[in-house]
Structures are given as structure tokens and as C-alpha cells.
N, C-alpha and C positions, 0 to 999 in steps of 0.2 A: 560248650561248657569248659571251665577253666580245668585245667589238669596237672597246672607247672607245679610244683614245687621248689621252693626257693628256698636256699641255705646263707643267710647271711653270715661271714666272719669263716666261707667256709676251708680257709689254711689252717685255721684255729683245730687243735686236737680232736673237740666234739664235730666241729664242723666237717671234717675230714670224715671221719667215720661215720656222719651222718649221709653225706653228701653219695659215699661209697656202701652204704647200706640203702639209698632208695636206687642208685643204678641196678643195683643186687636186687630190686623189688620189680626192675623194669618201670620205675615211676618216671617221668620226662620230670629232669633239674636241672636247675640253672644255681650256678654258683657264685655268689657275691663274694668278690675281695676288694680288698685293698692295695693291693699289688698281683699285678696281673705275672711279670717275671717269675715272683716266688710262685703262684697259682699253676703256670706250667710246673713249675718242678715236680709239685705235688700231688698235683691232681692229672683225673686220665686224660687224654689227649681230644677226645672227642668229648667233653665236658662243656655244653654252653654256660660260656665265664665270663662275669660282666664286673668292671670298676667301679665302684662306686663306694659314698662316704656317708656310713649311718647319720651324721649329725647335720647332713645337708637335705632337706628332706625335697625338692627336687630331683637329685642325685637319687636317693632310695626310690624314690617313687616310681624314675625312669627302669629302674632295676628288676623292682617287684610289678611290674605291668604285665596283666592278667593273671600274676599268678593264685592258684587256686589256696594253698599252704605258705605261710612264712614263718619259718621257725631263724629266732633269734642266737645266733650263735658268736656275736662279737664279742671282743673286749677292748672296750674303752675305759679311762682313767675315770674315779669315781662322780669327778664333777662335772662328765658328760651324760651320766646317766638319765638324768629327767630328759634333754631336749634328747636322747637316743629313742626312750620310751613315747614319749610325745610324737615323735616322726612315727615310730614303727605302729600307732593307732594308728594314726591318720592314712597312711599308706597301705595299712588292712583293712580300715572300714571302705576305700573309697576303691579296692578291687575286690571288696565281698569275699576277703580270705580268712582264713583260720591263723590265728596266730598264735605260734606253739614259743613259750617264752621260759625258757629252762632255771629253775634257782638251785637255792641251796639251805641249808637250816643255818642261815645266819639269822634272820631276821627271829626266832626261836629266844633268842637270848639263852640263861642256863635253864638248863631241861628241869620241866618240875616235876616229870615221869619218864620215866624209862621202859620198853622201847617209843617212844615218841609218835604219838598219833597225829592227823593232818587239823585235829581240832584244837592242837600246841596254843595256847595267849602267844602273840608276837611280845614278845616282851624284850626285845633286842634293846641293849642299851650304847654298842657298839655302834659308831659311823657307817661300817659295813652294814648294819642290819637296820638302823635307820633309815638307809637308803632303801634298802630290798623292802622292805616294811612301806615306804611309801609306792616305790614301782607298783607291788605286789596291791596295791588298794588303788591305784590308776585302772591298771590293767582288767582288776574283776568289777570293779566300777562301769570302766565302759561295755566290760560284758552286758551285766543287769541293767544297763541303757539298751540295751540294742544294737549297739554303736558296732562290735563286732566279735565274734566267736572266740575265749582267749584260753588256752590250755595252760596251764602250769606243771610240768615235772618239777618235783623237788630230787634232786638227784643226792647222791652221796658222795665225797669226794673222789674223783676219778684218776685214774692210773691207764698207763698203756701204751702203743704206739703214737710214737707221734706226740706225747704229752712231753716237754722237754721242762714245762716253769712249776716250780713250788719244789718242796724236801722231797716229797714222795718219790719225784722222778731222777733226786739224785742219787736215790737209795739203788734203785742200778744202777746207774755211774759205779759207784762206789765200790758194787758188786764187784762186777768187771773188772777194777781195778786194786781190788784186794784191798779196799779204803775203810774207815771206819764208817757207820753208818749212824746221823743223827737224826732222832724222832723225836718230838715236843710234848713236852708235860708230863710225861708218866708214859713206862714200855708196857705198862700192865692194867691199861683201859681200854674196852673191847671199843672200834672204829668202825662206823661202816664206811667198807672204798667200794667203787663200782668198775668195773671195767669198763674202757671208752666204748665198745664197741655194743654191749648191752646196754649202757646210757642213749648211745644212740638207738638202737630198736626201739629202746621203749616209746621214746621220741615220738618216732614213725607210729608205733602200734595207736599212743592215746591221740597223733592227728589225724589218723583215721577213721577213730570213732566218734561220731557226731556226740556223743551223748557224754562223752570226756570234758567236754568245754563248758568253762563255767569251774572247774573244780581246781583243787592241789592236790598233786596226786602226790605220795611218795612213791621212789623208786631207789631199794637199798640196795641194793649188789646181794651176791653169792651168800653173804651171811660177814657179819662181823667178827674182824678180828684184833688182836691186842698189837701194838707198834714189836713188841718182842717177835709172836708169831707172825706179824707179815715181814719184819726181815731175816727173820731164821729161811722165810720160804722161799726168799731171794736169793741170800747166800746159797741155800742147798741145791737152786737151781745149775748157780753160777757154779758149785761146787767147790765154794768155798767157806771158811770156816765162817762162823757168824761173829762180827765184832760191831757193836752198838754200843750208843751211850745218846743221852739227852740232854735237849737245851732246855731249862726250865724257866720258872718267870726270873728269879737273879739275873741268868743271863741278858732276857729280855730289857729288862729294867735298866740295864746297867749300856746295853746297846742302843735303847731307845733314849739316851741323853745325845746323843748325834745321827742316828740314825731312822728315817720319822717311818718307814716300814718296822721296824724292827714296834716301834710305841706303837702300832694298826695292830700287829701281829697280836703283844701284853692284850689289846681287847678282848681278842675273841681268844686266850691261852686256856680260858676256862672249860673250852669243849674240846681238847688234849687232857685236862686232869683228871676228869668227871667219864661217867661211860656215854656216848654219844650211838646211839641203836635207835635207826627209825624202823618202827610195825610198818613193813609193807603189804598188811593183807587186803587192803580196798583194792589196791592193783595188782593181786596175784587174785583174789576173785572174780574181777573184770575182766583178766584174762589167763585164764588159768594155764593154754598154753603155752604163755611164754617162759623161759626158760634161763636162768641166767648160767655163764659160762663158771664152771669150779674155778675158783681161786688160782689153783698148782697148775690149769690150764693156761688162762690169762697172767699169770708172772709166767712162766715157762715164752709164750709168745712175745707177751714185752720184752723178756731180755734178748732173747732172741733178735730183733727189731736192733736193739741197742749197739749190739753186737757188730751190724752191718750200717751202722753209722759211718 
């Protein structure tokens, strides 16, 4: 009986911690990168670590051979998405694996309730949530074929070790070095973030249970906070004073005439202005055990992390 679990993308922030949450579980993993150099760096030493390229689906196939779990942890640039999804069926249905495929409330468009149930209209009118919007109808498509078991966390923005790309993570930078700290849309819309390392558990918790697949599950974090109080709780960590200020859509608008992230960002600026809160209670019933780590815990350890950069 197959027993591997396989972490694709696993240098990647989630992937890391995911990778170091099933060694933590005693699960046999195997970790897919893309550069094996950086993969020592990061990862532990006795970690079976194999090269390979989501968008080659020979290469994945060779990778994910036998294994029991494949939780999707890459990032690729957005117009690889379909043939990534495309490989990563084909490579679960034909090792009979579970494939654990993590998103995000893009595909949600603006919330037409608040806290945000998993039965949300996809009403994404953003490129970002177009896309996730089609993955997301591949992947539970070929569930309801048969084709193969497919789990969906919706996670909430994550923060942590090891997370180096997006503003969140430069709000410790910033910390650290006595800098101002800039959050998007409004300091005074409550956010759900998740720590990476409970993002990853829950991961783990819903590909364990046979009876998760098939679903979207949300997974909020610790509880929602406002861009004000998550950097008051950085600064206080850091022990320094709190200095903040935001980019708003002006900004945007004005930076997205030459800068074409900056016009992707303008799409989705509307879940910065608006209060963005997913109901996690389908997945705090299902497993009522698990436990997500306090807020003042998870910054206290991120910066910490940052520190020894």
C-alpha cells in the first residue's frame, strides 16, 4: 500500500512547513523542487528530494511514483496554470493518490456576505480568480468522474517563516528596521491571515480524512484582524513604535500605467477595502481538535525567524 507523501514546490513557504509538519507526523515524504542546491539549504538533510518540473508531466509523474498523497504546493506564473493542473490529475489519477490542491478566496470575487461561507457564487471577475475559478471546476469535476480524490483548503492569506514575497512579509522587514509599514486599502478592515504552519496542518489533517475529498473547505487562521492591529502587533513585538500608512487604489491606478503587477494588484484592491472574514465552522467541526496557533504567538516567532536572517 502506497504511504509516500509528496510535497510539490516544497522550498516554497507552504511547502516547507508542510514538508516539516508530515516529518513531525512520522509520515514517509518526499519533496519535489526545482532546484535541488536551494532544497539542501532548506530543507533537513535526510529528506528524499527529487527535481522535477510541474509543467513537464513526465518529470512530475517520475516524482510522484507511488505516492499515496500529492498536495500541490508550486508557484508558477499564471499562464501555467491549466497545463500544471492538467499534469497534476493525470499524475494522481494514474498513482491512485489523493490530491490535496490548496487556494485562496480569489476566485469569490466581492463578498456578498460576510464571514464568507464555502457555498460563496464564484463571482471572480479578476484574471487571478478566473483562473482559480476554472482550476477549481477541473479539479472537482474530475472528482465527481471518479477520475481521482481531490481536497481543496481554502486558506487565508499566510504569514511566517520562511514566507519572504507579498507586503505582509515586509511588514517585518520593516519592523526590524524601524521602517514604515505599508498595508492596502484601508488599516481598518478586519483580514483573515493564517500562519504558515497551521495552513500547513490543516493540509495534512483534511488529506487524511477520506471523507474531506470532494469538498472546499475553508481554513481562517487565529481569528481576523484589521491591517492597523496586525502591525501595532509586529511593531510591539519588535519593540518598536507602530509607524503605518497605506497604498490605496490612487496609488495603484497611477502605478499600474507602467507597472502591469501593480494593474493585477487594482483587481482584487476591493478585498483590502471591504471586510474579508471566512466562517471556518465546517472545518472546526470536522475537526474540532485542531487548534490554530494565537496571533502574538505566530508574529512573536515570524520575527524572530526574520531576525536570524
Amino acid at each position: 500500500m502506497n504511504e509516500t507523501h509528496v510535497v510539490l514546490g516544497a522550498t516554497g513557504a507552504l511547502g516547507q512547513a508542510l514538508t516539516l509538519r508530515l516529518i513531525a507526523e512520522q509520515i514517509p515524504v518526499r519533496a519535489v523542487v526545482r532546484n535541488l542546491e536551494r532544497a539542501r539549504e532548506l530543507l533537513p538533510d535526510d529528506v528524499e528530494t527529487i527535481a522535477a518540473d510541474a509543467n513537464e508531466l513526465l518529470s512530475l509523474q517520475a516524482a510522484c511514483k507511488d505516492a499515496a498523497v500529492i498536495y500541490n504546493c508550486v508557484y508558477v506564473p499564471a499562464q501555467q496554470w491549466d497545463v500544471v493542473t492538467a499534469n497534476l490529475l493525470v499524475t494522481a489519477r494514474d498513482n491512485h493518490a489523493r490530491l490535496v490542491f490548496p487556494t485562496n478566496i480569489h476566485p469569490y470575487g466581492p463578498l456578498q456576505h460576510v464571514p464568507v461561507t464555502e457555498d460563496h457564487p464564484l463571482g471572480a471577475g479578476s484574471q487571478r480568480g478566473k483562473m482559480r475559478i476554472r482550476m477549481e471546476k477541473k479539479l472537482l469535476e474530475a472528482h465527481q468522474a471518479g477520475d481521482v480524490q481531490v481536497v481543496l483548503p481554502r486558506l487565508a492569506a499566510f504569514y511566517g517563516p520562511t514566507v519572504l514575497e507579498g507586503f505582509i512579509a515586509v511588514i517585518f522587514d520593516s519592523a526590524l528596521h524601524k521602517r514604515k509599514a505599508w498595508w492596502y486599502g484601508s488599516l481598518e478592515m478586519p483580514y483573515d491571515l493564517i500562519y504558515t504552519d497551521d495552513a500547513a496542518t490543516a493540509c495534512f489533517v483534511l488529506a487524511s480524512d477520506e471523507s474531506a475529498a470532494g469538498q472546499v473547505w475553508h481554513v481562517p487562521g487565529a481569528g481576523a484582524l484589521t491591517g492597523r492591529e496586525f502591525i501595532s502587533m509586529v511593531y510591539d513585538a519588535a519593540d518598536v513604535t507602530p509607524d503605518m500608512a497605506v497604498r490605496g487604489r490612487g496609488t495603484f491606478q497611477i502605478l499600474g500605467l507602467v507597472y502591469p503587477p501593480a494593474r493585477a494588484m487594482l483587481e482584487v484592491l476591493y478585498e483590502f477595502e471591504n471586510p474579508l472574514v471566512m466562517d471556518g465552522g465546517k472545518f472546526a467541526r470536522a475537526f474540532p481538535d485542531f487548534a490554530y496557533t494565537p496571533h502574538e504567538e505566530a508574529v512573536h516567532e515570524t520575527l524572530e525567524w526574520f531576525k536570524q536572517r
